[in-house]
N, C-alpha and C positions, 0 to 999 in steps of 0.2 A: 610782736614778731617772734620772739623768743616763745613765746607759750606757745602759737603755730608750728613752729619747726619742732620742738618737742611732743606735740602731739602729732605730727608726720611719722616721727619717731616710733612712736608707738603704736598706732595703726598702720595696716598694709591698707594704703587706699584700694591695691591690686587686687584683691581678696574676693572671692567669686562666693559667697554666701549661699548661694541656690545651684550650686552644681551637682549636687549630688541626686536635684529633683529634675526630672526626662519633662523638657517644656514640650507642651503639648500642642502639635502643630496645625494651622487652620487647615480648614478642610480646602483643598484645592483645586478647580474643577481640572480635569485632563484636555489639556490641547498642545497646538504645534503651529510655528510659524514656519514660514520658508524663509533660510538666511542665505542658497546660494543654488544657481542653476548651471548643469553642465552640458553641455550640448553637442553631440556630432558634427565634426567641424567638415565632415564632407559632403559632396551635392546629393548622393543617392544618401538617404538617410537609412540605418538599418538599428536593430531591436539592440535594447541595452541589456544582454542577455544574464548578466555573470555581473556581481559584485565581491570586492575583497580588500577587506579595511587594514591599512598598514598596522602590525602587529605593535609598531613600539609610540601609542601616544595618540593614532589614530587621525596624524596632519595628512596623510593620504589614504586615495581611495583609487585603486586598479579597478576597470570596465572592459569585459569583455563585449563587443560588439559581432553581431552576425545577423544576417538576414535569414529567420525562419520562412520565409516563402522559399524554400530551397531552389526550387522548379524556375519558381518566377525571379529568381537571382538574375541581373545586369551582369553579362561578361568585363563590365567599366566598373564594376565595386570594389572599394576599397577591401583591401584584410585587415588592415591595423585597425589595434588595440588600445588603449593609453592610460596612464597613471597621471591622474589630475592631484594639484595639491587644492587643499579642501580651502584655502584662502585666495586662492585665485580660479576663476571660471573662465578668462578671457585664452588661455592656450592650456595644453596638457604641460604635463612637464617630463612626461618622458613616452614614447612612442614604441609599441611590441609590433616589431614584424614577423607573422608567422608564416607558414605556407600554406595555409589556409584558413579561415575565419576560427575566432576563437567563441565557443559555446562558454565557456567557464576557462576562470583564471583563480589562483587561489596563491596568498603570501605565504612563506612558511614561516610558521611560528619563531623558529629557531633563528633563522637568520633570515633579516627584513630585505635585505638583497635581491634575495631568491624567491622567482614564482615559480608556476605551473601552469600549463594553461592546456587544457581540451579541443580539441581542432575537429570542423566537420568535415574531414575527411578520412577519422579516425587515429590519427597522429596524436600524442603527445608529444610536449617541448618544455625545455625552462630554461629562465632567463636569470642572468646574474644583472643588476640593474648597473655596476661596477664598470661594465665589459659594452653595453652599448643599447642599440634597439634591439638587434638579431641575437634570434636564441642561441646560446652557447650548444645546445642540444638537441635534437628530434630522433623519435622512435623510428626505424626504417617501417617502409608502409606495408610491407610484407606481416612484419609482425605488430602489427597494429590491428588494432578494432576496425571491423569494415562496415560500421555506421559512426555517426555522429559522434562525438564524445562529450555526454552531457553533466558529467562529473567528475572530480578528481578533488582527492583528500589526502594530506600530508598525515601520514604514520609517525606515533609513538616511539622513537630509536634514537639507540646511544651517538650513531652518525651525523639522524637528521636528516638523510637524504634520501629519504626512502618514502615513496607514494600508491598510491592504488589506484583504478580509472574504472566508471564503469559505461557502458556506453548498450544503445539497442541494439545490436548484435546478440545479444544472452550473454556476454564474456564480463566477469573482472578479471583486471589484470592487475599485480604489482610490478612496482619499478623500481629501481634505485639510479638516480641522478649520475651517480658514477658510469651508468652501464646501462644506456641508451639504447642498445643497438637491439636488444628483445625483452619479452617479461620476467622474469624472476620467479611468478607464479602465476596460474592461471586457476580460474574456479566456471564453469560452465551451471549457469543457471536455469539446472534443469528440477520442476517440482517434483518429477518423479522418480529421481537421484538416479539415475543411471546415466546424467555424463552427455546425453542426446541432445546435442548442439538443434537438432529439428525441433525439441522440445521446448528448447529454453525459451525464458520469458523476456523479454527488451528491459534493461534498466534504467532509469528516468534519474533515481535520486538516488543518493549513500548517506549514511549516518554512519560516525565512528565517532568515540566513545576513548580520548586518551588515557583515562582511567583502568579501563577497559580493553586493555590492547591487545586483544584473541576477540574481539566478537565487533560483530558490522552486521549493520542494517542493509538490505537492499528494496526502495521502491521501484516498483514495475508499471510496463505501462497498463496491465489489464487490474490493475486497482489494486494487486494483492504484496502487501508487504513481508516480504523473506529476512528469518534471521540468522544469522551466519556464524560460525566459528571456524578458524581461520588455522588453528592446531588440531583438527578433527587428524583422524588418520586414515580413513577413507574420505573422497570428494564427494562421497551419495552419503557420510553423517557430517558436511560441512555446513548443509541446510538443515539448521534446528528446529526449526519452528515457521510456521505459513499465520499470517494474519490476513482476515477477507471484510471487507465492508465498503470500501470505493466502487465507485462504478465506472471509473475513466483514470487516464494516465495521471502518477505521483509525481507532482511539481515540487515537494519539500518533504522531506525526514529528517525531524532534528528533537533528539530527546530533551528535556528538561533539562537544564542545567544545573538544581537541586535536588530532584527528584530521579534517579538514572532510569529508574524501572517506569516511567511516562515519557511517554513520548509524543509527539504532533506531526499530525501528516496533513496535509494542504490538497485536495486534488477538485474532480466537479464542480459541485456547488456548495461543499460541505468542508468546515476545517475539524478534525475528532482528535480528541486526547486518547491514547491507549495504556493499557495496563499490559507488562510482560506476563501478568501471570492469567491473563483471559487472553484468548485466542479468538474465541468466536463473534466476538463484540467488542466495539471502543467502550470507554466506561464513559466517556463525555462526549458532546458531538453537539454542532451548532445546527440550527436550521435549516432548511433546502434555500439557499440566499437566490435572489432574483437573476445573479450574473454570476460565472464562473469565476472560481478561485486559480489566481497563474504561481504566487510561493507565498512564502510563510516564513517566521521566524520566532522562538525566544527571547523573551528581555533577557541580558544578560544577569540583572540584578535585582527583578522582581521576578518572581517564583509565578504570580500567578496574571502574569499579563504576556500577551503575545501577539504578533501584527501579520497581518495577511493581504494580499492584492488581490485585485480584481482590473478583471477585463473591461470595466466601465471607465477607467483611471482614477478611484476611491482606495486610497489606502484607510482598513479598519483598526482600530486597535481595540483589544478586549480586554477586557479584567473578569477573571472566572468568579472572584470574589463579590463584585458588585451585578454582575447577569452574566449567564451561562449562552442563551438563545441567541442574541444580539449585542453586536459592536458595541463598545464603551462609547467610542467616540469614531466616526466617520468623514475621512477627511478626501475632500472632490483636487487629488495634487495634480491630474491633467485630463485634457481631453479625450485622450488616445489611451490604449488599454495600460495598464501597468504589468512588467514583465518578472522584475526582481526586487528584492529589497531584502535590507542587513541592516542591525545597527550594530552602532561601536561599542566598545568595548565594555568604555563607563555609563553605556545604554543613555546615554545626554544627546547624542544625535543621532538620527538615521536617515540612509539611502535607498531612492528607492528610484528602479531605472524603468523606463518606457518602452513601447515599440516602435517611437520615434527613434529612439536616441539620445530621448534626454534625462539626465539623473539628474535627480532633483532632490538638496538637502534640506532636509528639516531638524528643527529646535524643539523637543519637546519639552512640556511644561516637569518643574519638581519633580510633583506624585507619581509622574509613569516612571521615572528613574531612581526612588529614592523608596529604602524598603519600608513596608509600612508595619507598623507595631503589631506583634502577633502574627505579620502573614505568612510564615514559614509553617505556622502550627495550625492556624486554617485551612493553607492550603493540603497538608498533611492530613485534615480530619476529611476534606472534600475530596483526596483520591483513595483513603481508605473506604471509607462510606459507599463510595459508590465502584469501585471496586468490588466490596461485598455485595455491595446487593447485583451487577453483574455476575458476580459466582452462583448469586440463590438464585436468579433465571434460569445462566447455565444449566446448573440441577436439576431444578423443574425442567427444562425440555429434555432433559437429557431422560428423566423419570417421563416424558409424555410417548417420547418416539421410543422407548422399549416397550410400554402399553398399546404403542400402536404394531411393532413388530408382533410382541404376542397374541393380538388381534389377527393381525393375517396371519399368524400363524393357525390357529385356530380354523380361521376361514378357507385357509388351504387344504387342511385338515375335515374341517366339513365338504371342500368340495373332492377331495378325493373320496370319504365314503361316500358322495353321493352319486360318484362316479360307479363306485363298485356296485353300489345299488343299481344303479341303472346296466348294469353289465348281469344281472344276476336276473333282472326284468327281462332283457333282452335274451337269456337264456330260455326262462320262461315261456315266454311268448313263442321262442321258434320249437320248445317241446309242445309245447300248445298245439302249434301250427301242423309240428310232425304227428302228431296226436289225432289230430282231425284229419287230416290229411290220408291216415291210416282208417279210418274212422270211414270214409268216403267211399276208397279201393275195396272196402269188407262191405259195404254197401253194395256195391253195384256187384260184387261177386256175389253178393247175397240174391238178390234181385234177378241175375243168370240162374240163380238156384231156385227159383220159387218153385219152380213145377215138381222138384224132387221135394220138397216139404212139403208142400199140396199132398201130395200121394202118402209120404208117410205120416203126417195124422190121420187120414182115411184108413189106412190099413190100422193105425191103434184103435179107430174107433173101432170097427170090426172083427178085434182081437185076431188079430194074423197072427200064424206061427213066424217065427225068425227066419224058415225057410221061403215062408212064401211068400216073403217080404222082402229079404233077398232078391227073389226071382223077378217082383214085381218090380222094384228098381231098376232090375239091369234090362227092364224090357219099356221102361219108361226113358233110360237113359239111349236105349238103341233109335226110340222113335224121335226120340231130339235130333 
């Protein structure tokens, strides 16, 4: 017993021998279970528009609810909104009444209290969760967006109260919570930077960037993504940069979360990774998929995985490491189309809403959550790579269409002298014409004259004097 306990003594049985060696973990296939369903607890059931994961811990999940059939909206539809806690499915646990249906809701980072929420009637509002159902605040409708409001993003500020909205109207506006009653700022989304509200484009989606607090993304609805700066000093250099390659309305803009200068947009039938520093092409881009794409998101913690919906009710998840073309894993989570989806924080679960009304949680496995060895520097060699070689296309087309301008240039060039040549024919031809034409008149006055040439070669032949050849003319000329 005594040689035991002196050998206790002197070894740490606690002593981790192999910590210094990174165990190497099984390979894991990627999947997701369903641990909890939330459902619209009223008769007309309307679209799970708008998701927003409680900032501190991620026990709650805010749903914006709103029936996209605008037209075909029931005058007996619900407006509320509700904040479900993610352990309970059987009621909400807190109730947002707005003054009209909420497109998007959004917690602010800062303090978990406080939303936002987008109204289709153009309205913004927010709620202190402290104070009740009813918004402490709403925009008067005067100065409000006069469509839909299908976005709002809490700003980077020492306050905290400070948001931005953008809606299909063409307008963003900011706000500040304090000071409801109109915008703060306004930017008109016109590509042609002069400010023409006729011009501007509808905006769908926003990307901000809190690192980045002077520059915003705007997706639109005719595919094309705008990038913005927010300290320009004119409103026509506010619009930096124009990106084109969608062919239908952007349901998702959301950069990389390690990578700032990539980003992911979600629209058609196509989800593209882009580079800030190609304009004319995405550097990555999935397949033309069988069914429309409705949003899209980032892992928070995996650099190169990202999830996407569709209108079939298949939520995809991709890993750009393992295939670029086709979903990692495809997961069939309802019958009805899928509208929205977020995950949380620590990327461990995600939400994803219907056009039922039903949001529906899922668990997903280790690997999609947990960063894998090397994949920061992978994913790094995979957007420089193809990056560059987006650049050397660029180039070449850019070397093709000057070859082709100098071409018609050329051809423009041949067809104006061939113009002057033919202008110079056309000269030609009508001295020709006057030519002959003179040619004709000396004819026929010749032909009136035969008889007085008759007469004087007879008189040469009979050597006439000058007089009597005179004389004989003007008596040839009397008898005419």
């Amino acid at each position: 017993m005594e040689h035991c306990i002196k050998q206790n003594n002197a070894i740490d049985i606690y002593e981790e021998y192999f910590s210094n060696i990174d165990s190497e973990r099984v390979a894991e296939a990627p999947s997701a279970k369903t641990i909890n369903i939330f459902r619209d607890p009223n008769e007309v059931k309307r679209t799970a528009t708008h998701l927003s994961w409680f900032p501190d811990g991620g026990r709650k999940l805010a749903v914006a609810y709103s029936n996209l059939r605008f037209q075909g909206t029931s005058p007996f539809t619900c407006l509320d909104s509700y904040i479900w806690d993610v352990e309970n499915p059987n009621r909400p646990e807190l109730t947002l009444k707005p003054s009209s249906p909420l497109l998007c809701v959004e917690y602010n980072p800062k303090d978990s209290h406080v939303l936002i929420g987008g109204c289709y009637n153009g309205q913004v509002a927010f709620w202190d969760t402290r104070k009740g159902s009813h918004a402490v605040d709403t925009s008067l409708i005067e100065h409000s967006h006069r469509d839909p409001v299908y976005k709002t993003v809490w700003l980077q500020s020492k306050t905290g109260t400070e948001f931005f909205s953008a809606s299909t109207d063409g307008q963003v506006l900011w706000w500040d919570v304090r000071k409801m009653a109109e915008p703060s700022e306004k930017l008109i989304l016109d590509p042609t930077k002069k400010g023409n509200i006729a011009y501007a484009l509808g905006a769908t989606a926003l990307e901000y960037e809190p690192t980045v607090p002077t520059k915003f993304m705007v997706g639109t609805e005719k595919g094309t993504i705008l990038s913005c700066n927010r300290k320009a000093k004119t409103p026509g250099e506010k619009i930096v940069a124009t990106f084109s390659g969608h062919t239908g309305p952007i349901y998702s803009l959301q950069r990389n979360p390690y990578f700032l200068k990539n980003f992911l947009t979600v629209a058609d039938w196509t989800a593209r990774i882009w580079s800030e520093d190609i304009r004319d092409s995405s550097v990555m881009w999935s397949r033309n998929l069988p069914y429309r794409l409705t949003d899209g998101c980032w892992s928070p913690i995996r650099p190169a995985v990202f999830y996407t919906t569709t209108g079939s009710g298949i939520l995809d998840i991709w890993d750009i490491i393992f295939k670029q073309n086709d979903p990692t894993l495809s997961i069939q989570v309802s019958d009805d189309a899928l509208q929205s989806v977020r995950v949380q924080d620590n990327g461990r679960l995600i939400a994803v809403g219907s056009a039922t009304g039903t949001t529906t949680l899922l668990q997903l496995s280790g690997s999609l959550y947990t960063l894998q060895k090397n994949e920061k520097a992978l994913v790094t060699a995979m957007f420089d790579r193809e990056t560059r070689r987006e650049k050397i296309l660029e180039s070449r087309h850019r070397e093709l269409r000057l070859k082709e301008r100098v071409k018609s240039g050329v051809a423009s060039g041949d067809n104006q002298q061939a113009e002057t040549v033919e202008e110079e024919e056309d000269l030609v031809s009508r001295a020709e014409k006057e030519f002959y034409a003179t040619l004709a008149a000396e004819a026929k006055l010749q032909e009136g004259k035969k008889g007085i040439q008759f007469d004087l070669l007879d008189m040469e032949k009979k050597d006439f004097g000058k007089d009597d050849i005179a004389g004989n003319v003007s008596i040839v000329i009397d008898e005419h």
